[in-house]
DSSP file (Angstrom, degrees, kcal/mol; ACC not computed):
  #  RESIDUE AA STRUCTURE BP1 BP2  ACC     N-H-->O    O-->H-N    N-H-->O    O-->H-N    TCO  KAPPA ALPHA  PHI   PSI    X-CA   Y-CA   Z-CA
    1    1 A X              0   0    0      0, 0.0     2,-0.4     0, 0.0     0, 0.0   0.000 360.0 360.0 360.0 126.8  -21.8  -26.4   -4.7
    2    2 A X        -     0   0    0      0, 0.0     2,-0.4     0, 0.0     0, 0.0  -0.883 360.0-136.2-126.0 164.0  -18.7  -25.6   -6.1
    3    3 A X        +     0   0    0     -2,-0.4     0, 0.0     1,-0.2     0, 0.0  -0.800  26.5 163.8-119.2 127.2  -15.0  -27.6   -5.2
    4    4 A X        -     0   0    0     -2,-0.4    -1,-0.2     2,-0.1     3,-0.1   0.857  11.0-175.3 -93.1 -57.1  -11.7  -25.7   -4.6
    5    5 A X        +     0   0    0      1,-0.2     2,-0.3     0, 0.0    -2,-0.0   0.977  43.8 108.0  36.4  72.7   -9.4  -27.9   -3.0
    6    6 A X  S    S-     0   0    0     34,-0.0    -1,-0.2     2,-0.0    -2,-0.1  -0.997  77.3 -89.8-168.3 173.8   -6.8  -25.6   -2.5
    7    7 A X        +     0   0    0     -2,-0.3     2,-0.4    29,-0.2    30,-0.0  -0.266  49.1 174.0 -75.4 144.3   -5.1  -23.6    0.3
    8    8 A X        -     0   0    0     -2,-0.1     5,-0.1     1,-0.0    32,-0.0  -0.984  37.6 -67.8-148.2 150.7   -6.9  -20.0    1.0
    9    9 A X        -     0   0    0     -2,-0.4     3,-0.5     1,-0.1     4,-0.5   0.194  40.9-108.9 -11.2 138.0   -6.3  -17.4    3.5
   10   10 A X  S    S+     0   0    0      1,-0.2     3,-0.2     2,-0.1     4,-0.2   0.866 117.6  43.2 -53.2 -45.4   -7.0  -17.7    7.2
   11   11 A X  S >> S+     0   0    0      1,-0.2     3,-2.9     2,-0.1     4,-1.8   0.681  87.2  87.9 -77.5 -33.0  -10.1  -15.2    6.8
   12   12 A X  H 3> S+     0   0    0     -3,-0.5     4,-2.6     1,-0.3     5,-0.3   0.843  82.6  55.6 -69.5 -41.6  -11.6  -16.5    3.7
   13   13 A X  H 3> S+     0   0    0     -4,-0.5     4,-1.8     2,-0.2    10,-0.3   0.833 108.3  55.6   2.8 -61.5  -14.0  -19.2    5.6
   14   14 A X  H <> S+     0   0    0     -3,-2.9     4,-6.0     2,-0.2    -1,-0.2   0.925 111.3  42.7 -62.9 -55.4  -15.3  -16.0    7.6
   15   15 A X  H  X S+     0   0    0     -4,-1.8     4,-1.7     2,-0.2    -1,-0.2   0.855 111.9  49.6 -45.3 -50.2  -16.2  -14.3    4.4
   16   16 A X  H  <>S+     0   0    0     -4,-2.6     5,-1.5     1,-0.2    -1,-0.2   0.799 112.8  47.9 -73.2 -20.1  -17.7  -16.9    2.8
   17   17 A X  H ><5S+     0   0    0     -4,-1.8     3,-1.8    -5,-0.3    -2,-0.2   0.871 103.0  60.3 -77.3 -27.5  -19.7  -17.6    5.8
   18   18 A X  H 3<5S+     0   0    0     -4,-6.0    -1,-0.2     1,-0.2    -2,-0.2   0.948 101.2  63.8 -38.1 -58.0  -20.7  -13.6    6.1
   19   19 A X  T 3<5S-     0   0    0     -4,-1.7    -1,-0.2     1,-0.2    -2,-0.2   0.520 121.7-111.8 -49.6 -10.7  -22.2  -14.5    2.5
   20   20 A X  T < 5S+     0   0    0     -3,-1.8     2,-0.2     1,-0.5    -1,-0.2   0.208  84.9 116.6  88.9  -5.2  -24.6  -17.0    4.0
   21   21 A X      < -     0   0    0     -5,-1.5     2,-0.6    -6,-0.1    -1,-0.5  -0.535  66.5-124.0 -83.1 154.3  -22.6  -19.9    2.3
   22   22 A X        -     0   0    0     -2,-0.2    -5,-0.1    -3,-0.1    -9,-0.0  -0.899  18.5-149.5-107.5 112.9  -20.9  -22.7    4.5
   23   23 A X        -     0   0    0     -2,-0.6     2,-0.3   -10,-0.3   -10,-0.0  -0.542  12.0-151.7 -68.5 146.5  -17.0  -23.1    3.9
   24   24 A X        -     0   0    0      2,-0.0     2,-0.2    -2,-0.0    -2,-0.0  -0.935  23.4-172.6-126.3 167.0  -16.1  -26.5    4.6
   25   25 A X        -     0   0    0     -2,-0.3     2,-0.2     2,-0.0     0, 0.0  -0.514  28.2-162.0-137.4 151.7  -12.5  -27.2    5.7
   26   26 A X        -     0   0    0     -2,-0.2     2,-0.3     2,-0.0    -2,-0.0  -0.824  26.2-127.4-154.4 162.4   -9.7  -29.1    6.6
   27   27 A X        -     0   0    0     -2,-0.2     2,-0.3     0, 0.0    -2,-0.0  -0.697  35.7-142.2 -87.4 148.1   -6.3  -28.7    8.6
   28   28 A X        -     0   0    0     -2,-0.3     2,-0.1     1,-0.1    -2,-0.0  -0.718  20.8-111.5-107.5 137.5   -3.8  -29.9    6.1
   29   29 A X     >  -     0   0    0     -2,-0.3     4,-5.0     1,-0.1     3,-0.4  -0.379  36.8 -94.6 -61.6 167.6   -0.7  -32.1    7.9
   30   30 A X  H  > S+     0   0    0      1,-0.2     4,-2.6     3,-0.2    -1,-0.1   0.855 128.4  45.7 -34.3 -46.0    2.9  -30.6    7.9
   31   31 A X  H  > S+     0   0    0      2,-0.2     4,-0.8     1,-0.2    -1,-0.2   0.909 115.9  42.7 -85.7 -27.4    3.8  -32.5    4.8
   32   32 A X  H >> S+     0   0    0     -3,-0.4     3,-2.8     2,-0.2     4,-2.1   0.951 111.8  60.1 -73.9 -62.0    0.4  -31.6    2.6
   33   33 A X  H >< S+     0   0    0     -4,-5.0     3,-0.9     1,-0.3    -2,-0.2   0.844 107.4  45.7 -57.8 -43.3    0.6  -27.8    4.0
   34   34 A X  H 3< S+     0   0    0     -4,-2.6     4,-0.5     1,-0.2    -1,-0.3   0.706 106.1  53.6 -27.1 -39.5    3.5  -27.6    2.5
   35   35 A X  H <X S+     0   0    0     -3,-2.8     4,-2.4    -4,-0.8    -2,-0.2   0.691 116.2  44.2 -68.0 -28.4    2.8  -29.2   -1.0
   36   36 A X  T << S+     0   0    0     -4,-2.1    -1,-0.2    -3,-0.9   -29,-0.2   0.110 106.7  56.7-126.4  32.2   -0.1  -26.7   -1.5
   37   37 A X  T  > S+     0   0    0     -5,-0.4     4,-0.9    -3,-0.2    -1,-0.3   0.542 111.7  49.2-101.2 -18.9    1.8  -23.7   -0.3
   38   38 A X  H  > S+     0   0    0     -4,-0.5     4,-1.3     1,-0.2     3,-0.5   0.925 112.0  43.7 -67.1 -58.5    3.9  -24.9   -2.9
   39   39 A X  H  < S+     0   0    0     -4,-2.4     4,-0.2     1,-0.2    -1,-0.2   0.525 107.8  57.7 -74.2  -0.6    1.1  -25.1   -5.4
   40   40 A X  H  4 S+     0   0    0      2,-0.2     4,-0.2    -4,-0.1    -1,-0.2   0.435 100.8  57.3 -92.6 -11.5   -0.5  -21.9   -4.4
   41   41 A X  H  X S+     0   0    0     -4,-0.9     4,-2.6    -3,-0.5    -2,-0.2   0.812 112.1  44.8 -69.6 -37.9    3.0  -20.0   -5.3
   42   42 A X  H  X S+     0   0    0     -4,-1.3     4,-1.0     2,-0.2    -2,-0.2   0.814 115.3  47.2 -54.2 -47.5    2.5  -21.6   -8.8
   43   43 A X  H  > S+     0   0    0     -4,-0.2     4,-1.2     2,-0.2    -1,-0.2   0.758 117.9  36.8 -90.1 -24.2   -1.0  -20.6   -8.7
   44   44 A X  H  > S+     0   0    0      2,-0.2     4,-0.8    -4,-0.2    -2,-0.2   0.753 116.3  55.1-117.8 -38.4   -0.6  -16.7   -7.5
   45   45 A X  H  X S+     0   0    0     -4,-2.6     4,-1.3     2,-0.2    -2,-0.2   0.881 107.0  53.9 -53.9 -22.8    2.8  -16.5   -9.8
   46   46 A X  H >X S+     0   0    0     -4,-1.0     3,-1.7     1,-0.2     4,-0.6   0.980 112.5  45.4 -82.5 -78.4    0.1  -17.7  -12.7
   47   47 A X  H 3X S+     0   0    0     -4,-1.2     4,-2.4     1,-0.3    -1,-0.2   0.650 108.1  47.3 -23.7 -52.4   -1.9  -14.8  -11.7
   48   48 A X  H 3< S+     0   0    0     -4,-0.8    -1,-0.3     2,-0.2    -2,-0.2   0.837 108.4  64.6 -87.8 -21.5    0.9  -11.7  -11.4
   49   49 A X  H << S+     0   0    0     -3,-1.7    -2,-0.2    -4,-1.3    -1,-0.1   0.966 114.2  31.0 -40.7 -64.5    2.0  -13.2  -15.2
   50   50 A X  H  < S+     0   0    0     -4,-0.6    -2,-0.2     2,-0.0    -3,-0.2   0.691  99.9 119.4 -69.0 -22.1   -1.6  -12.1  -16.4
   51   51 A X     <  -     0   0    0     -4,-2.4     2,-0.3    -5,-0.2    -3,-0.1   0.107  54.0-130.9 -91.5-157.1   -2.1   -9.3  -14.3
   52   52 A X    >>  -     0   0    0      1,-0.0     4,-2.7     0, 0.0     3,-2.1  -0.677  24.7 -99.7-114.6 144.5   -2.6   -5.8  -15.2
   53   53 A X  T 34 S+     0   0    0     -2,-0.3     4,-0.5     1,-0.3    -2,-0.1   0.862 122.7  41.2 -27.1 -50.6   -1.3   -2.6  -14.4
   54   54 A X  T 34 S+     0   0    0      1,-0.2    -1,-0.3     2,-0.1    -3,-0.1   0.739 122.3  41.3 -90.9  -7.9   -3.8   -1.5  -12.1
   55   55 A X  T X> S+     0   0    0     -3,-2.1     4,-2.3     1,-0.1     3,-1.8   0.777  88.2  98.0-105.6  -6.7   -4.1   -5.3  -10.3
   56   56 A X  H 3X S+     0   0    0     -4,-2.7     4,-2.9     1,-0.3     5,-0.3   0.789  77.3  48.8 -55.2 -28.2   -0.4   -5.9  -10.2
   57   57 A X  H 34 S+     0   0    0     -4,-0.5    -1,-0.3     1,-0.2    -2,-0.1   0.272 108.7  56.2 -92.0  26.2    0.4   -4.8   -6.7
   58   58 A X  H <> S+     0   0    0     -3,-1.8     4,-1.8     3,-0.1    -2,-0.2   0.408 113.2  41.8-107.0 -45.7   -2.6   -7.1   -5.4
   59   59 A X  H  < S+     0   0    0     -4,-2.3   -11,-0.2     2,-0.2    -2,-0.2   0.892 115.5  55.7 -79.5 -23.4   -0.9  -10.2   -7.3
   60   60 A X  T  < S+     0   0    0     -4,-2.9     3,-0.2     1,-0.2    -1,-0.2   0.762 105.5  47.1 -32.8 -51.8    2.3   -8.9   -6.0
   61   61 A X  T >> S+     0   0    0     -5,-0.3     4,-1.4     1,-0.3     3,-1.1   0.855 109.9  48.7 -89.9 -38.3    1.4   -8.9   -2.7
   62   62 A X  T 3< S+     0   0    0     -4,-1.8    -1,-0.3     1,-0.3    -2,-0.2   0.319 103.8  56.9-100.6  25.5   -0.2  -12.4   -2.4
   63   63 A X  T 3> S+     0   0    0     -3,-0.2     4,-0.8   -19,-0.1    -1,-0.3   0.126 115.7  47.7-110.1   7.8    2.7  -14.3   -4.1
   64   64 A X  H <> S+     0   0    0     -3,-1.1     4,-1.0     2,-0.1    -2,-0.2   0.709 108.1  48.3 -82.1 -37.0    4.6  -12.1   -0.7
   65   65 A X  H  < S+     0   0    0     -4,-1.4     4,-0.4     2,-0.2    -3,-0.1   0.739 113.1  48.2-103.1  -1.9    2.2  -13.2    1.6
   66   66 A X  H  > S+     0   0    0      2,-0.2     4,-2.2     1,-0.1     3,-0.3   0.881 119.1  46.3 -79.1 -52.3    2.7  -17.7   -0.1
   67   67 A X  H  < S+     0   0    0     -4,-0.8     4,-0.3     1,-0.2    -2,-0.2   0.655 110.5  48.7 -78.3  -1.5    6.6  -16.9    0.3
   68   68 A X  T  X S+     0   0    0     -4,-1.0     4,-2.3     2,-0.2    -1,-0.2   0.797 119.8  45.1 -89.6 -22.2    6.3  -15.2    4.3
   69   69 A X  H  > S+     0   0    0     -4,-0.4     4,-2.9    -3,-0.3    -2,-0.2   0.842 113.9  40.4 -97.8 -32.9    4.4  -18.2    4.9
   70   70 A X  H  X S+     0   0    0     -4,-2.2     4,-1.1     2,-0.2    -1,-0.2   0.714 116.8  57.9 -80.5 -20.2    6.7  -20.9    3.2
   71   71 A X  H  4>S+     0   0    0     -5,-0.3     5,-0.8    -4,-0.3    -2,-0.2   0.983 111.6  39.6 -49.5 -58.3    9.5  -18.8    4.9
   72   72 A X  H  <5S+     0   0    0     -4,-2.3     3,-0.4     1,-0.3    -2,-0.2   0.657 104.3  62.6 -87.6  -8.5    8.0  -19.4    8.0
   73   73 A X  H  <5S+     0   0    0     -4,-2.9    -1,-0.3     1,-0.2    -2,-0.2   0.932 106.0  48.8 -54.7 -50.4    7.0  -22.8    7.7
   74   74 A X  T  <5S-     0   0    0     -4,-1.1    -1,-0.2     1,-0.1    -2,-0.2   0.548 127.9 -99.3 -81.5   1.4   10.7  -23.8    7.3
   75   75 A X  T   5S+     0   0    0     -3,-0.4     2,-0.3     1,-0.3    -3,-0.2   0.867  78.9 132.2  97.3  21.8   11.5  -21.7   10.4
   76   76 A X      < -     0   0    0     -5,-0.8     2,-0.4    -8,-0.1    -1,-0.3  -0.868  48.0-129.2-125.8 158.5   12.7  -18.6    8.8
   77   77 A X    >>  -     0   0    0     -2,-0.3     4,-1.7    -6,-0.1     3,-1.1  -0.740  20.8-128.8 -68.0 117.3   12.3  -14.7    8.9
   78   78 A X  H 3> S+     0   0    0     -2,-0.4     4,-0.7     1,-0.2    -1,-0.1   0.878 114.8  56.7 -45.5 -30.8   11.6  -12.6    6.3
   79   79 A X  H 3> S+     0   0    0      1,-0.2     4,-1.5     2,-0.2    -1,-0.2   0.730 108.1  47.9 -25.9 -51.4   14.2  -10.7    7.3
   80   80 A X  H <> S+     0   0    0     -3,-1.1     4,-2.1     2,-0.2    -2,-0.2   0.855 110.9  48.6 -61.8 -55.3   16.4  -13.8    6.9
   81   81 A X  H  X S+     0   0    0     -4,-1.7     4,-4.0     2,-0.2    -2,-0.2   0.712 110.7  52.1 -80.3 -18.0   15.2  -14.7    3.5
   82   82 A X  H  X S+     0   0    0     -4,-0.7     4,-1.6     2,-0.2    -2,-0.2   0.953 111.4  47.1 -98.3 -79.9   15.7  -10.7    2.1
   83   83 A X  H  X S+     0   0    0     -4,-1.5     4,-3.0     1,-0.3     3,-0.2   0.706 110.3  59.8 -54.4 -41.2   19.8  -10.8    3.6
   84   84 A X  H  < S+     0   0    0     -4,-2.1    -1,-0.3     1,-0.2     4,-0.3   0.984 113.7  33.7 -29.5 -76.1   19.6  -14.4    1.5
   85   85 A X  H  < S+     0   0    0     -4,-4.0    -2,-0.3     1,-0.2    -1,-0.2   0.649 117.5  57.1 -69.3  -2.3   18.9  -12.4   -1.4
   86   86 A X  H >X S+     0   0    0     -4,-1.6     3,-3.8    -3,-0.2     4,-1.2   0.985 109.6  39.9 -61.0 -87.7   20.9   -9.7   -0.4
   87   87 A X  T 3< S+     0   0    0     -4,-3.0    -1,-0.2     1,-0.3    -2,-0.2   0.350 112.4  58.2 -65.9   9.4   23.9  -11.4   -0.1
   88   88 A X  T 3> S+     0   0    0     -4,-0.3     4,-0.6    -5,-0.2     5,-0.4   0.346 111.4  47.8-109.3 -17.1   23.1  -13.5   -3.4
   89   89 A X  T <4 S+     0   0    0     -3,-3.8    -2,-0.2    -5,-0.2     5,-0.2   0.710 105.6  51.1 -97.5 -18.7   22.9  -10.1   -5.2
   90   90 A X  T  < S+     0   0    0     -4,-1.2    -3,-0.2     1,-0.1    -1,-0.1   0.700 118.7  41.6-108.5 -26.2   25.9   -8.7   -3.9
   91   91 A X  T  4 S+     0   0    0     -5,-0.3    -2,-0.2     2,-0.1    -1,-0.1   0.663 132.9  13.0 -93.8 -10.0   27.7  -12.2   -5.3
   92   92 A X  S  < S-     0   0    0     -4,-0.6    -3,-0.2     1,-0.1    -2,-0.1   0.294 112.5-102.0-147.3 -16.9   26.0  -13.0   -8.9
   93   93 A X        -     0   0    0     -5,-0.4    -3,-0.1     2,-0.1    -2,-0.1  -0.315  31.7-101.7 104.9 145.1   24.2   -9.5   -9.6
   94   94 A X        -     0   0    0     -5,-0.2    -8,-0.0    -4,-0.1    -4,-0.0   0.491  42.0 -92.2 -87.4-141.8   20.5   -8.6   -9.3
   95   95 A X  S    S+     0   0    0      3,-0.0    -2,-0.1     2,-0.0    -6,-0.0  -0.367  83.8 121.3-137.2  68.5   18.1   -8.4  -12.2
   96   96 A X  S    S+     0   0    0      3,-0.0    -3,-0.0     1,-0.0     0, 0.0   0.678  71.7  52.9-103.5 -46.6   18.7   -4.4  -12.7
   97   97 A X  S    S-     0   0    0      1,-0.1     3,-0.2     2,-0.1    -2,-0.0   0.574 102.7-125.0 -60.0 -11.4   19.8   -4.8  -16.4
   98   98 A X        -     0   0    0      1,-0.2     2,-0.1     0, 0.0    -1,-0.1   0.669  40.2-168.9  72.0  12.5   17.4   -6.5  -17.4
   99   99 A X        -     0   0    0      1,-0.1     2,-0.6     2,-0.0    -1,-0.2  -0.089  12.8-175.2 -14.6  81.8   19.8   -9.3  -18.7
  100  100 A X        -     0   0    0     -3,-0.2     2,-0.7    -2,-0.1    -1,-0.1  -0.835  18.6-146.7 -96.7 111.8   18.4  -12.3  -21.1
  101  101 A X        +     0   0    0     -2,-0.6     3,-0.1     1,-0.2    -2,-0.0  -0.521  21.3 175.7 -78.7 115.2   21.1  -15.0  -21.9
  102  102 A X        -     0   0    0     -2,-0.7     2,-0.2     1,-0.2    -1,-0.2   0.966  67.2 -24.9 -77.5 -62.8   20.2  -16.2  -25.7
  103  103 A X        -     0   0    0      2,-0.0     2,-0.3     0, 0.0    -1,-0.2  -0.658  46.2-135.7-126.9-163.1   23.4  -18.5  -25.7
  104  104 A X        -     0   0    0     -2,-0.2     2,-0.2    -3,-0.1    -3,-0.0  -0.742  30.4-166.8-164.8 126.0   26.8  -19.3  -24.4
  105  105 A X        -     0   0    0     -2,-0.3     2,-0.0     1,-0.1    -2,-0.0  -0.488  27.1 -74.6-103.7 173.8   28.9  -20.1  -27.0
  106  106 A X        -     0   0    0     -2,-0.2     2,-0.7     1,-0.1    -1,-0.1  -0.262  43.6-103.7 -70.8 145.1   32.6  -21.8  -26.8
  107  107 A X        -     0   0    0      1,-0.1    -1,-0.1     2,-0.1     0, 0.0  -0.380  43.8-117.6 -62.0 105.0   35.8  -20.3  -25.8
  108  108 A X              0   0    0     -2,-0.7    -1,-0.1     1,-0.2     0, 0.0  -0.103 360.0 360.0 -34.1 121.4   37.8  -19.6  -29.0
  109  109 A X              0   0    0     -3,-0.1    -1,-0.2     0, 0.0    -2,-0.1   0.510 360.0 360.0-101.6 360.0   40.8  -21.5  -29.1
């Protein structure tokens, strides 16, 4: 027996049970499914740090599919969340320069 305790996919149950193994389960409340959508963005950013050319649009793609879901938990679109960053790019600048601030030093007087 081995112990996840952690948030998975809607399907993955199905899978493991295809395998001949028994998922066991819970519904998480409002306030928990939140905390471990939280910790599974942590957990799937952890993941798309390490990964590799050829897995990157796999790790990509399921730290998208923790933020449509944390979107939609709060009652939002993706749509909604992309015109967020939209209009956050279009006031402070994207990340297209590739920009690292080392300091910020004092105005000369």
């Amino acid at each position: 027996m081995t112990e996840h305790r952690k948030l998975v996919r809607d399907g993955i149950p199905a899978i493991i049970a295809a395998d001949g193994r028994r998922p066991v389960v819970e519904v998480l409340s409002v306030s928990d499914y939140k905390r471990a959508l939280l910790e599974k963005l942590h957990e799937e950013a952890a993941e798309l740090a390490r990964a590799t050319d050829s897995s990157f649009l796999d790790e990509l793609a399921d730290v998208f599919e923790v933020l449509r879901a944390l979107a939609s938990d709060a009652g939002l679109t993706v749509e909604a969340v992309a015109a967020a960053a939209d209009a956050k790019a279009a006031d402070r600048g994207a990340f297209d320069d590739r920009l690292f601030l080392v300091r910020v030093e004092p105005a000369a007087t």
